[in-house]
Residue frames as a rotation matrix with the C-alpha (Angstrom) as fourth column:
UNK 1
0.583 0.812 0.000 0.00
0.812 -0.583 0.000 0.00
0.000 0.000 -1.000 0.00
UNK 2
-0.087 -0.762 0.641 1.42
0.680 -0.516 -0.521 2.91
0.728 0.391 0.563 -1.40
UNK 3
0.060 -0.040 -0.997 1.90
0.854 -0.515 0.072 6.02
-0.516 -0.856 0.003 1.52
UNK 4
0.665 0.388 0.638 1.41
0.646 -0.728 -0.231 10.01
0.375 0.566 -0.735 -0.02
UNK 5
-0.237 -0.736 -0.634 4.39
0.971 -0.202 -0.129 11.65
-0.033 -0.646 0.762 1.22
UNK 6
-0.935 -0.144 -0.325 3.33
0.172 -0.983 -0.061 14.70
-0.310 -0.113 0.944 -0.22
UNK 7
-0.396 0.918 0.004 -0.63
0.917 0.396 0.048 14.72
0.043 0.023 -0.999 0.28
UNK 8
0.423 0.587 -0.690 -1.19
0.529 -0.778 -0.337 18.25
-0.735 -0.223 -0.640 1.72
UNK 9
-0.770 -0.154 -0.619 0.59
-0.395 -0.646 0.653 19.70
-0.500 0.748 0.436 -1.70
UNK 10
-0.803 0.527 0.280 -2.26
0.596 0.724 0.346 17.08
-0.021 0.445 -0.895 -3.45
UNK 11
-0.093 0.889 -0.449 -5.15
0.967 -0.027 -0.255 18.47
-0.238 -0.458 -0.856 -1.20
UNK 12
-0.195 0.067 -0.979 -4.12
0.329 -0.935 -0.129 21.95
-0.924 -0.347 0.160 -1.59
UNK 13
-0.975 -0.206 -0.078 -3.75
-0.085 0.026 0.996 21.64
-0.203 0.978 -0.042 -5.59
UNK 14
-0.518 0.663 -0.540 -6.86
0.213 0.711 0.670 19.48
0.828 0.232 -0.510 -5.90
UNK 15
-0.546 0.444 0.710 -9.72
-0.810 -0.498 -0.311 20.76
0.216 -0.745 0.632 -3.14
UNK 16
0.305 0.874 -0.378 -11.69
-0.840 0.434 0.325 17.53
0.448 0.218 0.867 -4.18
UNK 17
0.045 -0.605 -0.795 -9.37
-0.069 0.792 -0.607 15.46
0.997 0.082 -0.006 -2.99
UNK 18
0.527 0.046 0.849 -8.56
-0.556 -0.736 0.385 14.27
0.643 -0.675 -0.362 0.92
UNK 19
-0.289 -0.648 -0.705 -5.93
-0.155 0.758 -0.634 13.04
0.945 -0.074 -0.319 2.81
UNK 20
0.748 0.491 0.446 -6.61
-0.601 0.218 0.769 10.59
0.281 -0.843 0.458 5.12
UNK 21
-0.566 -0.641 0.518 -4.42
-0.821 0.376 -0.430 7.94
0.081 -0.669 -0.739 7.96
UNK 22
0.500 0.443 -0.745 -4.79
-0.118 0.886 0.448 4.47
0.858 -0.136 0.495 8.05
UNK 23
0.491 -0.396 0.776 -3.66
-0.864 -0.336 0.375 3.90
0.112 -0.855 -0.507 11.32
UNK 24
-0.770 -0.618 -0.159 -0.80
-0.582 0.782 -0.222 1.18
0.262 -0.078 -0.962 12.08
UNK 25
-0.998 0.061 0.023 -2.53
0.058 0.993 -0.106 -2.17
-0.030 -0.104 -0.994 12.75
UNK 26
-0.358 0.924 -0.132 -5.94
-0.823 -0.380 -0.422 -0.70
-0.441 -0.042 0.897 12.23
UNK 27
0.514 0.557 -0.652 -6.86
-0.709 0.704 0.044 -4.19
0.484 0.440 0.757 9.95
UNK 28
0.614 0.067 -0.786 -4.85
-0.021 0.997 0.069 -6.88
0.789 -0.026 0.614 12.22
UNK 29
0.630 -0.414 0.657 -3.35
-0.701 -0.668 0.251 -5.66
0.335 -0.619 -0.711 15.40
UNK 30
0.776 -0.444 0.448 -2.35
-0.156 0.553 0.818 -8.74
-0.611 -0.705 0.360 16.63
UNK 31
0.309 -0.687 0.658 0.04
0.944 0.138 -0.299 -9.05
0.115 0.713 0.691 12.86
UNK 32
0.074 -0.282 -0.957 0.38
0.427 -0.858 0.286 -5.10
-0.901 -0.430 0.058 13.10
UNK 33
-0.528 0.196 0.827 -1.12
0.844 0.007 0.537 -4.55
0.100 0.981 -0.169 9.50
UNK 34
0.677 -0.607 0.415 -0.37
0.008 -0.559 -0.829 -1.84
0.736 0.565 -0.374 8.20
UNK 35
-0.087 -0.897 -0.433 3.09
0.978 0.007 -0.210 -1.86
0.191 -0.442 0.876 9.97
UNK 36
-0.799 -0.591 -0.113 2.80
0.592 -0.806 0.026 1.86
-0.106 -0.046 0.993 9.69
UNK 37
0.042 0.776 -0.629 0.48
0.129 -0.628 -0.767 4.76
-0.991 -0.049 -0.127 9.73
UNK 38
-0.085 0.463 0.882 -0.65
0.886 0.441 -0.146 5.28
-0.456 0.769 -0.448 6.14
UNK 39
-0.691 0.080 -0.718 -1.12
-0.146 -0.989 0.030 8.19
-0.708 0.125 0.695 4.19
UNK 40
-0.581 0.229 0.781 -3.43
0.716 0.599 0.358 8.21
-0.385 0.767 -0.513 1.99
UNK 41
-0.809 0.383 -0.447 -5.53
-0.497 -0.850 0.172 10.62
-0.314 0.361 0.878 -0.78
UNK 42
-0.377 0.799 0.469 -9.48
0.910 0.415 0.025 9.81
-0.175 0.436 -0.883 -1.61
UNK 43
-0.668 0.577 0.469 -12.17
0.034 -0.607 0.794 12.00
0.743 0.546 0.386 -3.68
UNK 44
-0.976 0.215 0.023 -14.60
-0.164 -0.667 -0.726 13.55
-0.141 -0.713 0.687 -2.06
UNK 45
-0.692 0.677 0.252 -18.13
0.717 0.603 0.348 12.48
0.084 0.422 -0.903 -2.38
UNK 46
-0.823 0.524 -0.220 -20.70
-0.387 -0.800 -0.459 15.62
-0.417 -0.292 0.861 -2.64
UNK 47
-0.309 0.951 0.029 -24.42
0.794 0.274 -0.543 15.05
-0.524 -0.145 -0.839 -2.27
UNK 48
-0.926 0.145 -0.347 -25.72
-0.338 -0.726 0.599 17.55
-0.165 0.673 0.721 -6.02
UNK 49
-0.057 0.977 0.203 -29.90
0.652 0.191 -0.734 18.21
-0.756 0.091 -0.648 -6.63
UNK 50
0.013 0.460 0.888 -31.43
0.711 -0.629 0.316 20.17
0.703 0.627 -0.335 -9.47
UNK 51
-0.911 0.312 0.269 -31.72
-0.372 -0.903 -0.215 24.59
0.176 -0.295 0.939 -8.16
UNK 52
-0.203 0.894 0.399 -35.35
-0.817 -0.379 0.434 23.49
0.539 -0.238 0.808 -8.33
UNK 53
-0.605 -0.138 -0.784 -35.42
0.191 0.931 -0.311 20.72
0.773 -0.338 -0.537 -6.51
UNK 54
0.607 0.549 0.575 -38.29
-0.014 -0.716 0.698 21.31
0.794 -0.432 -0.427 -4.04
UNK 55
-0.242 -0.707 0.665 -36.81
-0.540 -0.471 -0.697 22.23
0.806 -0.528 -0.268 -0.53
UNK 56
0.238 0.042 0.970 -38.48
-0.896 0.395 0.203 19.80
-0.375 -0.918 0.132 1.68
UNK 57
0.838 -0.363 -0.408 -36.89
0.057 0.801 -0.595 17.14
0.543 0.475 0.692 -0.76
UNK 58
-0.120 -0.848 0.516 -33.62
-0.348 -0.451 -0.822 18.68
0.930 -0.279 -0.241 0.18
UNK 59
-0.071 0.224 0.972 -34.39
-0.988 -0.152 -0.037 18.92
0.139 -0.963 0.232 3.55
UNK 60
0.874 0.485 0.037 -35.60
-0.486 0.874 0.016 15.05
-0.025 -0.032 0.999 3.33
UNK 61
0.620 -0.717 -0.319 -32.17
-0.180 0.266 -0.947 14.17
0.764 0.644 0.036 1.57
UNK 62
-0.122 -0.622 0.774 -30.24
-0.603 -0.573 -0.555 15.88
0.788 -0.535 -0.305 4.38
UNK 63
-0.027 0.189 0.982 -31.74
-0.999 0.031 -0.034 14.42
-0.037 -0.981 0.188 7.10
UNK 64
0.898 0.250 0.362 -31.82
-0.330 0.927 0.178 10.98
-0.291 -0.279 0.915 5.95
UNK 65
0.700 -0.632 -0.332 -27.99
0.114 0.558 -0.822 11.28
0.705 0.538 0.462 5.07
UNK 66
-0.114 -0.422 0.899 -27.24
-0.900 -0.339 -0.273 12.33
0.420 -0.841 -0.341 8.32
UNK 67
0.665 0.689 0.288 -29.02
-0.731 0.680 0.060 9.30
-0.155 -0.251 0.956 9.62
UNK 68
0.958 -0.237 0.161 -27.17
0.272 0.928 -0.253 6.81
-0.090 0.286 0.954 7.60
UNK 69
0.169 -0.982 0.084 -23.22
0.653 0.048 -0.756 8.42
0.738 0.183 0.649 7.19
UNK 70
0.369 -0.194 0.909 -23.06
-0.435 -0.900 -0.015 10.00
0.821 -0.390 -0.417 10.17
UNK 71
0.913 -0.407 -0.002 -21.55
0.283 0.632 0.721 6.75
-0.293 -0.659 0.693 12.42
UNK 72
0.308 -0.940 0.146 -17.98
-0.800 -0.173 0.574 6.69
-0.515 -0.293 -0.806 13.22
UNK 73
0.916 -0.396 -0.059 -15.55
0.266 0.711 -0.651 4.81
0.300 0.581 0.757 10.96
UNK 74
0.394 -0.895 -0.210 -12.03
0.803 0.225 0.551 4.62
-0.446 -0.386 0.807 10.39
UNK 75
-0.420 -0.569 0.707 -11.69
0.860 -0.498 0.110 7.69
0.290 0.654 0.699 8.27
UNK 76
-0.365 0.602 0.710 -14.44
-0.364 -0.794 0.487 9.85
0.857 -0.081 0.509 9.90
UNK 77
-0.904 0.417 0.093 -15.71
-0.154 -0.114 -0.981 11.11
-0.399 -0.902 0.168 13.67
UNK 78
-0.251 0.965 0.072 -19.14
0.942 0.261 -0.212 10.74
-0.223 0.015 -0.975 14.01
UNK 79
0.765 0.570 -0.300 -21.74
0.419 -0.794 -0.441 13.75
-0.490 0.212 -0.846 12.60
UNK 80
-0.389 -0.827 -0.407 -18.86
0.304 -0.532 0.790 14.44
-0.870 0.183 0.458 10.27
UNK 81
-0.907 0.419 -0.036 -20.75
0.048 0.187 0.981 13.51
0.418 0.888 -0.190 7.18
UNK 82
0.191 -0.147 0.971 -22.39
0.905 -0.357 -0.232 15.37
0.381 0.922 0.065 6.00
UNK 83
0.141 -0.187 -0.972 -20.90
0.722 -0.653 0.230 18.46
-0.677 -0.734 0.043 6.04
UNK 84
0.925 0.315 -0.214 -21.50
0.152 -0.820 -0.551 22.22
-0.350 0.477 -0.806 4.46
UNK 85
-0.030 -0.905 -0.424 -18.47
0.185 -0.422 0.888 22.33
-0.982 -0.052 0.180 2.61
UNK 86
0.803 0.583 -0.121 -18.59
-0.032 -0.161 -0.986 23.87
-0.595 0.796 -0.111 -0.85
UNK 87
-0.403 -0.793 0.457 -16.28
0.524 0.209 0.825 23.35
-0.750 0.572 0.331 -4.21
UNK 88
-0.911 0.286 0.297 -17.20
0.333 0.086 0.939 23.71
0.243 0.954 -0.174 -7.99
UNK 89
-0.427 0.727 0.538 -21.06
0.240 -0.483 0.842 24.03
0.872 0.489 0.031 -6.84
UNK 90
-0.906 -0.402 0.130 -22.26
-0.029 -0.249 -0.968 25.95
0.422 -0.881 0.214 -3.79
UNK 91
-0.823 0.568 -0.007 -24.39
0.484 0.695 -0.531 25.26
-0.297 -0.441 -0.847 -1.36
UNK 92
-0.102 0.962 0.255 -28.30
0.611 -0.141 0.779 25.74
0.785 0.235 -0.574 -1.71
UNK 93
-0.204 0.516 0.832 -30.13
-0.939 -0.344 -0.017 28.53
0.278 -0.784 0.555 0.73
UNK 94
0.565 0.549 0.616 -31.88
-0.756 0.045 0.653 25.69
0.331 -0.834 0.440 2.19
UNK 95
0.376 -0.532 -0.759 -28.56
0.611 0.758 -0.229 23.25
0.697 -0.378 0.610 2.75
UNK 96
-0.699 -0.561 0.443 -27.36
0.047 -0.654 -0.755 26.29
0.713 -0.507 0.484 4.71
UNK 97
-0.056 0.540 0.840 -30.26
-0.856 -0.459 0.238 26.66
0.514 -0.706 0.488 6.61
UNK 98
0.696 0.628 -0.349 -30.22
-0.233 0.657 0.717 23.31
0.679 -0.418 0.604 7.54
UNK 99
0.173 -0.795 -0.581 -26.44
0.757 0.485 -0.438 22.75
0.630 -0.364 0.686 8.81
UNK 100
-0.781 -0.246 0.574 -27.31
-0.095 -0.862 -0.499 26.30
0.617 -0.444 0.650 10.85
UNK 101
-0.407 0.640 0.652 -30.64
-0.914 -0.284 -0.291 25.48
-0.001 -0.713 0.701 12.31
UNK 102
-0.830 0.150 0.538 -31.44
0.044 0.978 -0.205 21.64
-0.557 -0.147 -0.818 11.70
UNK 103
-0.487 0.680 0.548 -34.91
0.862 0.275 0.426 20.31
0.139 0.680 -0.720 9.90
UNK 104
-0.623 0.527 0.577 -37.35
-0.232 -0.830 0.507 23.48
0.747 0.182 0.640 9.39
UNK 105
-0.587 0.314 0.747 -39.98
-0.806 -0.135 -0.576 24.18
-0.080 -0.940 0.332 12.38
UNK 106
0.208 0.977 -0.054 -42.89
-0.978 0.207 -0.021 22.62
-0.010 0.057 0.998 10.76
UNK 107
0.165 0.032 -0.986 -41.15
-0.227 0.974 -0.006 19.09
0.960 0.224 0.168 9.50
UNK 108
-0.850 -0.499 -0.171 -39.87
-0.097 0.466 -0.880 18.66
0.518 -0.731 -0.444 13.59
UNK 109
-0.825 0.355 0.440 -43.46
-0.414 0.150 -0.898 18.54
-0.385 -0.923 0.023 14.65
UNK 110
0.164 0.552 -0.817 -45.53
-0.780 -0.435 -0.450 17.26
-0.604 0.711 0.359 11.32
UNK 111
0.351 -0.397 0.848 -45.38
0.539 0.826 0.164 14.61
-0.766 0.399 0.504 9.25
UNK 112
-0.188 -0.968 0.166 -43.58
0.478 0.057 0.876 14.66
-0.858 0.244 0.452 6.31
UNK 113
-0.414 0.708 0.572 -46.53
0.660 -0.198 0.724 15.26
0.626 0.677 -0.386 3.80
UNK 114
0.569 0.777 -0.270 -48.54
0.822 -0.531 0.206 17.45
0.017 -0.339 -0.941 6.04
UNK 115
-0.011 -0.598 -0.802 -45.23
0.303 -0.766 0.567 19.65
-0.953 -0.237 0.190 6.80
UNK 116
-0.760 -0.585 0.284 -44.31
0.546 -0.337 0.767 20.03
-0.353 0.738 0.575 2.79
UNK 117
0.330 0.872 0.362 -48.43
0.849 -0.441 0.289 20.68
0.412 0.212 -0.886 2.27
UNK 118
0.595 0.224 -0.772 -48.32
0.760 -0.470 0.449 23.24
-0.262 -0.854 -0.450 4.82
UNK 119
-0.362 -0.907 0.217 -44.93
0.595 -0.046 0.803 24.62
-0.718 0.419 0.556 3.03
UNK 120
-0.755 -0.179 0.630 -46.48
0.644 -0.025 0.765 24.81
-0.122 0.983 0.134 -0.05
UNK 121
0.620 0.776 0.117 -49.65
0.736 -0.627 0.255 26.59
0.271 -0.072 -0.960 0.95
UNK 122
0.427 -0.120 -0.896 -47.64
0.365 -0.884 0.293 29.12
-0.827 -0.452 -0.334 2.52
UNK 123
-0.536 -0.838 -0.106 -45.63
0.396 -0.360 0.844 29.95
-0.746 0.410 0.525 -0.43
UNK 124
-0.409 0.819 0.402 -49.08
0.803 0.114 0.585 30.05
0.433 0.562 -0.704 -2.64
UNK 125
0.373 0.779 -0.504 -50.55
0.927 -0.299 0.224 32.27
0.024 -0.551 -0.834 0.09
UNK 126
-0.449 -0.648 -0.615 -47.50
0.302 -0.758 0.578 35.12
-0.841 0.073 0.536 0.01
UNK 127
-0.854 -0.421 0.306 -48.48
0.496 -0.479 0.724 36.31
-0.159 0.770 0.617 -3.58
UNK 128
-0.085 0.992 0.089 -52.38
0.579 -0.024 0.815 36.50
0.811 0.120 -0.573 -2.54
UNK 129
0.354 0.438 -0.826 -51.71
0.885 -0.443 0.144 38.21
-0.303 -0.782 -0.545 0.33
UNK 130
-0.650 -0.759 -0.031 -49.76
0.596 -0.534 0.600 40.42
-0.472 0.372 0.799 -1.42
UNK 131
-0.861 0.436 0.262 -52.52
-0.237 -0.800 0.552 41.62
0.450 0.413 0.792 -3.48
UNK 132
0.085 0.930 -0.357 -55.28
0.795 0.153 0.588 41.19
0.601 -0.333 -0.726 -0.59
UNK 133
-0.242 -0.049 -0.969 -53.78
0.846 -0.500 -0.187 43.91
-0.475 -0.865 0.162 1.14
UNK 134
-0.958 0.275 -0.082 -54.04
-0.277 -0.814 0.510 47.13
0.073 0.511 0.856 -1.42
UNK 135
-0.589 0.807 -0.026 -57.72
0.168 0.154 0.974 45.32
0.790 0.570 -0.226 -2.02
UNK 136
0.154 0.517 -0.842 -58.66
0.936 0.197 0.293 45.09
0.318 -0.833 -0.453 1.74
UNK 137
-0.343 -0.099 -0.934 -57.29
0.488 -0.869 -0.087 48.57
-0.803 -0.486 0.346 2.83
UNK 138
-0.976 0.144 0.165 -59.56
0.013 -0.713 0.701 50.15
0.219 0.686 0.694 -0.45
UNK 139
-0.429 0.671 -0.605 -62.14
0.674 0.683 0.282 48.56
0.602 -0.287 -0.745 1.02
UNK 140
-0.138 -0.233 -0.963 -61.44
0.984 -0.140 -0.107 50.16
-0.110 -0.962 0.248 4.16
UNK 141
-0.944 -0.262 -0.201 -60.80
0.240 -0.962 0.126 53.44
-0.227 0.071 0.971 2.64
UNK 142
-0.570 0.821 0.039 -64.49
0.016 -0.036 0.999 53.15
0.821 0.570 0.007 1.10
UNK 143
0.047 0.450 -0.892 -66.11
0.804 0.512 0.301 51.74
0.592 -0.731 -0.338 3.66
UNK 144
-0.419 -0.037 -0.907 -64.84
0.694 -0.657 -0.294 54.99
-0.585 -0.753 0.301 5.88
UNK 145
-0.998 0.042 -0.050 -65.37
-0.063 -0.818 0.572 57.30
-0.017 0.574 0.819 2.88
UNK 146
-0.493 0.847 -0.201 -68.99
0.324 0.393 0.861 56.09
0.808 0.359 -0.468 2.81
UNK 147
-0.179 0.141 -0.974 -69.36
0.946 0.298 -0.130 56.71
0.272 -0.944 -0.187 6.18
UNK 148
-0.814 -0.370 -0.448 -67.91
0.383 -0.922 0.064 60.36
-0.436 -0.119 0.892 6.24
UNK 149
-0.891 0.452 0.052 -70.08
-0.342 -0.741 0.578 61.49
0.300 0.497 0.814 3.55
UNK 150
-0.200 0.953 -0.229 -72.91
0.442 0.296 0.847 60.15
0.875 0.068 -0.480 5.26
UNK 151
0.052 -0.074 -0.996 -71.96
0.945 -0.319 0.074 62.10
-0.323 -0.945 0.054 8.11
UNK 152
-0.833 -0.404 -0.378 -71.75
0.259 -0.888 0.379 65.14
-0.489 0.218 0.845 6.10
UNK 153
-0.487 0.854 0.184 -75.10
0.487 0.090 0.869 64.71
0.725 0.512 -0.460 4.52
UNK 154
0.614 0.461 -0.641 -76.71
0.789 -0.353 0.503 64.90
0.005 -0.814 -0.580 8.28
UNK 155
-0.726 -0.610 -0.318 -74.25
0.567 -0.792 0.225 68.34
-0.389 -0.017 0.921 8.18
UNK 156
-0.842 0.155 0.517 -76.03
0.444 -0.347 0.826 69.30
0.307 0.925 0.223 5.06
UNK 157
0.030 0.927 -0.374 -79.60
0.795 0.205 0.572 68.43
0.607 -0.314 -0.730 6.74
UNK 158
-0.119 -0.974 -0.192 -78.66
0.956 -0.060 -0.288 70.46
0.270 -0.217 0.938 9.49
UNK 159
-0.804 -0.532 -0.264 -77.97
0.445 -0.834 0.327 73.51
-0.394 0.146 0.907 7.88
UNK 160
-0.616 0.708 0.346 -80.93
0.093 -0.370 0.924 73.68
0.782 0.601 0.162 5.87
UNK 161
0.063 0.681 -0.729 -82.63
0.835 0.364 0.412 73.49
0.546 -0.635 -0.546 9.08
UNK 162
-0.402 -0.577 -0.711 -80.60
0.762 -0.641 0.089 76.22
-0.507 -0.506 0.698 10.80
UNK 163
-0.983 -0.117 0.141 -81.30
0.175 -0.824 0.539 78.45
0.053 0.554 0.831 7.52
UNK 164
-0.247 0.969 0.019 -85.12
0.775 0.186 0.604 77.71
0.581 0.164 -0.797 7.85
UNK 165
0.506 0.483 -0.715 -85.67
0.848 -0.431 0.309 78.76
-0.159 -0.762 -0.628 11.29
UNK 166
-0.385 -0.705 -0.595 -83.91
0.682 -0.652 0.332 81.68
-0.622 -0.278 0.732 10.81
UNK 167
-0.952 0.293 0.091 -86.03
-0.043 -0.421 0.906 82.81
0.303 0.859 0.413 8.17
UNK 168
-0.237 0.682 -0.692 -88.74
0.853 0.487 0.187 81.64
0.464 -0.546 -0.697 10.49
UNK 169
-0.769 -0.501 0.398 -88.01
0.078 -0.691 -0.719 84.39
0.634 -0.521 0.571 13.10
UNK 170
-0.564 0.590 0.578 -89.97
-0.825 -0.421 -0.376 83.08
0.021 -0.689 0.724 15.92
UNK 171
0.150 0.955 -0.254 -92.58
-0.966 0.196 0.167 81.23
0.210 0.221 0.952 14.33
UNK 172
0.236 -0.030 0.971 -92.98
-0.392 0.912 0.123 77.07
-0.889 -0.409 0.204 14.98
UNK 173
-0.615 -0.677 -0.406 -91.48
-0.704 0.238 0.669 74.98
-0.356 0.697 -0.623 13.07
UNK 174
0.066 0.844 -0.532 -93.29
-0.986 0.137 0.094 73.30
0.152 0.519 0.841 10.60
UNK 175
0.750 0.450 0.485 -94.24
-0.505 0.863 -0.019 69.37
-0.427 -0.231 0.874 10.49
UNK 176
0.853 -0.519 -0.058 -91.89
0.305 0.585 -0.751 68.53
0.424 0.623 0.657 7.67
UNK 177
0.150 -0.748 0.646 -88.63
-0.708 -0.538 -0.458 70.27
0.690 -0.389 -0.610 10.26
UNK 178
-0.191 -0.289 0.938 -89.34
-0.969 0.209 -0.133 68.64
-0.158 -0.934 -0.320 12.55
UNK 179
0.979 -0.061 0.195 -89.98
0.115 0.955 -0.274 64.79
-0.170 0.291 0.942 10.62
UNK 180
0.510 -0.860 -0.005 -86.37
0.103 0.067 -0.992 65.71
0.854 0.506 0.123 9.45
UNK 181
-0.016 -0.754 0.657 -85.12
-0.685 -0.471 -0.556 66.28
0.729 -0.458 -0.509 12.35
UNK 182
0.599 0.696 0.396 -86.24
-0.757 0.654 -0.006 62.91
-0.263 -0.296 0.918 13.30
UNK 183
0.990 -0.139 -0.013 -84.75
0.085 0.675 -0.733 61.34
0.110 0.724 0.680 11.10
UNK 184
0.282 -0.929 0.240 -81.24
-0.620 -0.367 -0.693 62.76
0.732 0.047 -0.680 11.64
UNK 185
0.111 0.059 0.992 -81.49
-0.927 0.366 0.082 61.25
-0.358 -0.929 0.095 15.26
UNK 186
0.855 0.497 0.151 -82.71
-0.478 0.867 -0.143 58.21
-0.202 0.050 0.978 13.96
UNK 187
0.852 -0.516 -0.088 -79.90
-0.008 0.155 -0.988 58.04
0.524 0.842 0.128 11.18
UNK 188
0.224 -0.495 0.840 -77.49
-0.877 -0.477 -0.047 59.21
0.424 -0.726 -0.541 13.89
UNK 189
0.327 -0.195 0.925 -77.89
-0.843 0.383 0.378 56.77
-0.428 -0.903 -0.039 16.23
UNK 190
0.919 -0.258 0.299 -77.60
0.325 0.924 -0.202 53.38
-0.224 0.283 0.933 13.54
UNK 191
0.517 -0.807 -0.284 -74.18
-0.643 -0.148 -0.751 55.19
0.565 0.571 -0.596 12.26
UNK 192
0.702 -0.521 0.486 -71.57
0.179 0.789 0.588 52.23
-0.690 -0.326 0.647 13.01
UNK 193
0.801 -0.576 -0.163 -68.05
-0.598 -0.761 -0.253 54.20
0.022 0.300 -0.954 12.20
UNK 194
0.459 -0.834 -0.307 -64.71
0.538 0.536 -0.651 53.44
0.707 0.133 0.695 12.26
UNK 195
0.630 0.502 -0.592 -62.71
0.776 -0.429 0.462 54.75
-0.022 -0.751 -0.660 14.90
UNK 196
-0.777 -0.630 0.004 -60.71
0.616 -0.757 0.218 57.75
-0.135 0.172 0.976 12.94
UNK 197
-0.502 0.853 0.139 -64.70
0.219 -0.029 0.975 58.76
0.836 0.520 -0.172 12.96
UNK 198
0.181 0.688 -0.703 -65.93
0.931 0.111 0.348 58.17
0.317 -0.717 -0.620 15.98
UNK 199
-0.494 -0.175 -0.851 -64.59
0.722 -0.628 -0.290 62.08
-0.484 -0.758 0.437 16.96
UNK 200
-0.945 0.272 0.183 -66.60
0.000 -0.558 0.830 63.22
0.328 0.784 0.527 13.95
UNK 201
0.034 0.904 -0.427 -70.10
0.332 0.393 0.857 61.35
0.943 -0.171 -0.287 15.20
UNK 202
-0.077 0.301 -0.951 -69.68
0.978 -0.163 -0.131 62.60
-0.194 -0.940 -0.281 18.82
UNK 203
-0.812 -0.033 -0.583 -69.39
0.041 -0.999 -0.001 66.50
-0.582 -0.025 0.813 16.98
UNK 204
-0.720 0.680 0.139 -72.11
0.047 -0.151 0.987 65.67
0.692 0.718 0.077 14.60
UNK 205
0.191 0.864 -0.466 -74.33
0.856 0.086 0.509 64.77
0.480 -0.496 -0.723 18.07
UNK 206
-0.642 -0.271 -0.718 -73.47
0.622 -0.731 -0.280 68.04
-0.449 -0.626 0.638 19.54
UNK 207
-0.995 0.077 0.064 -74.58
-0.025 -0.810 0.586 69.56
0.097 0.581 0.808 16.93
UNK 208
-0.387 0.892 -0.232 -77.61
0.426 0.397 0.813 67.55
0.818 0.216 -0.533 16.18
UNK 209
0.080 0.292 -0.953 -78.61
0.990 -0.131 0.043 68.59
-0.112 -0.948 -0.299 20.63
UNK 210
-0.808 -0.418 -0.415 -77.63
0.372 -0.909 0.189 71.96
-0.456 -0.002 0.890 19.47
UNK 211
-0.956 0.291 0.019 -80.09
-0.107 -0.408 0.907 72.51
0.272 0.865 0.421 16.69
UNK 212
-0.454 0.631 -0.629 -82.89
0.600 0.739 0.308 70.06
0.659 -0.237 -0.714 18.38
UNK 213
-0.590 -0.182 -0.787 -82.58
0.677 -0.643 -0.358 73.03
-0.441 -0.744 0.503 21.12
UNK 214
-0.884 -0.026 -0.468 -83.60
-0.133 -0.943 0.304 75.75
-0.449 0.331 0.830 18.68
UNK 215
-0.690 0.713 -0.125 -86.27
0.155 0.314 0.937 73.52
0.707 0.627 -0.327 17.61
UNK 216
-0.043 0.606 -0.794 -88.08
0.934 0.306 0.183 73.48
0.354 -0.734 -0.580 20.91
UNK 217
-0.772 0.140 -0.620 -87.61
0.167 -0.897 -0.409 77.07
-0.613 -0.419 0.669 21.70
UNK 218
-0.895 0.214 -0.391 -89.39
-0.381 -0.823 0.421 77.60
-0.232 0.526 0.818 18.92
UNK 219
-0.667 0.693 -0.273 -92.09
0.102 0.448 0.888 75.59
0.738 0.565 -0.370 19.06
């Protein structure tokens, strides 16, 4: 068996390459085979998927070559293999995440199929929320705008009341003043606001107790 005298100039040349130690009698202690420690140079073995490859495949891969090459031998500690080391092609985002944080949350409490479902819905669910939000906050913006200008209507009402009696000077208000001014109340009270509103709907009832006032003097 041939010995590498000059292995680390090999290893350093050649990245793919590694030098390993047979250790003296490691195959026959009691003969002392190898007589000598060993040098020796071997190829590297590297564990290559497709870019698209889904990630809980990956993730699957990983964890079931940990499993199986990750016992102690004569050339390798234990949990050596596999290891993040990169050459020619470099690692994936999600081999890094795994040799930094271990199997993703979901697959450590999930089966395997339910975690990758779960996975896959979420990645589906990013581009829909994405455009449910501009759609839900126009909503919103409606939904308040609708409001407002019903609160500005009962403004409108109001006034025309305000301008009546004043033209009134004195006199009771008439039947149809005071059905409208009914109604405002009424309309009032069902408003159900938002609450950048709600300081609009407590000045609209001021008013409304304001005007109601001027109604009853005068009648």
């Amino acid at each position: 068996m041939v010995s590498f005298s000059r292995a680390d100039a090999y290893v350093a040349l050649f990245p793919s390459l590694s030098k390993l130690v047979l250790p003296e009698g490691v195959a026959d202690l009691i003969n002392d085979r190898p007589p000598q420690n060993t040098v020796l140079l071997s190829t590297k073995v590297s564990l290559i998927t497709r870019h698209d490859l889904n990630p809980a495949i990956q993730y699957l891969l990983l964890e079931t070559a940990s499993e199986a090459d990750s016992r102690p031998e004569i050339f390798q500690g234990a949990g050596e293999f596999p290891a993040p080391e990169e050459h020619e092609i470099p690692l994936s985002a999600d081999a890094r995440h795994y040799y930094k944080s271990g199997r993703p949350f979901l697959q450590r409490y999930l089966p395997f199929w339910l975690a990758a479902l779960v996975e896959q819905a979420f990645v589906l669910l990013i581009p829909v929320l994405g455009l449910m939000y501009p759609l839900v906050k126009s909503l919103m913006s409606l939904y308040s705008w609708t409001n407002q200008r019903k609160i500005f209507v009962i403004y409108g009402e109001l006034h025309w009341l305000e301008a009546q009696l004043d033209k009134m000077e004195g006199q009771p208000p008439t039947d149809e003043m005071l059905t409208r001014m009914k109604s405002i109340e009424n309309r009032t009270r069902k408003l159900r606001v938002t609450a950048n509103l709600i300081p609009m709907v407590y000045s609209l009832k001021e008013t409304i107790q304001y005007v109601r006032g001027r109604l009853n003097e005068q009648g």
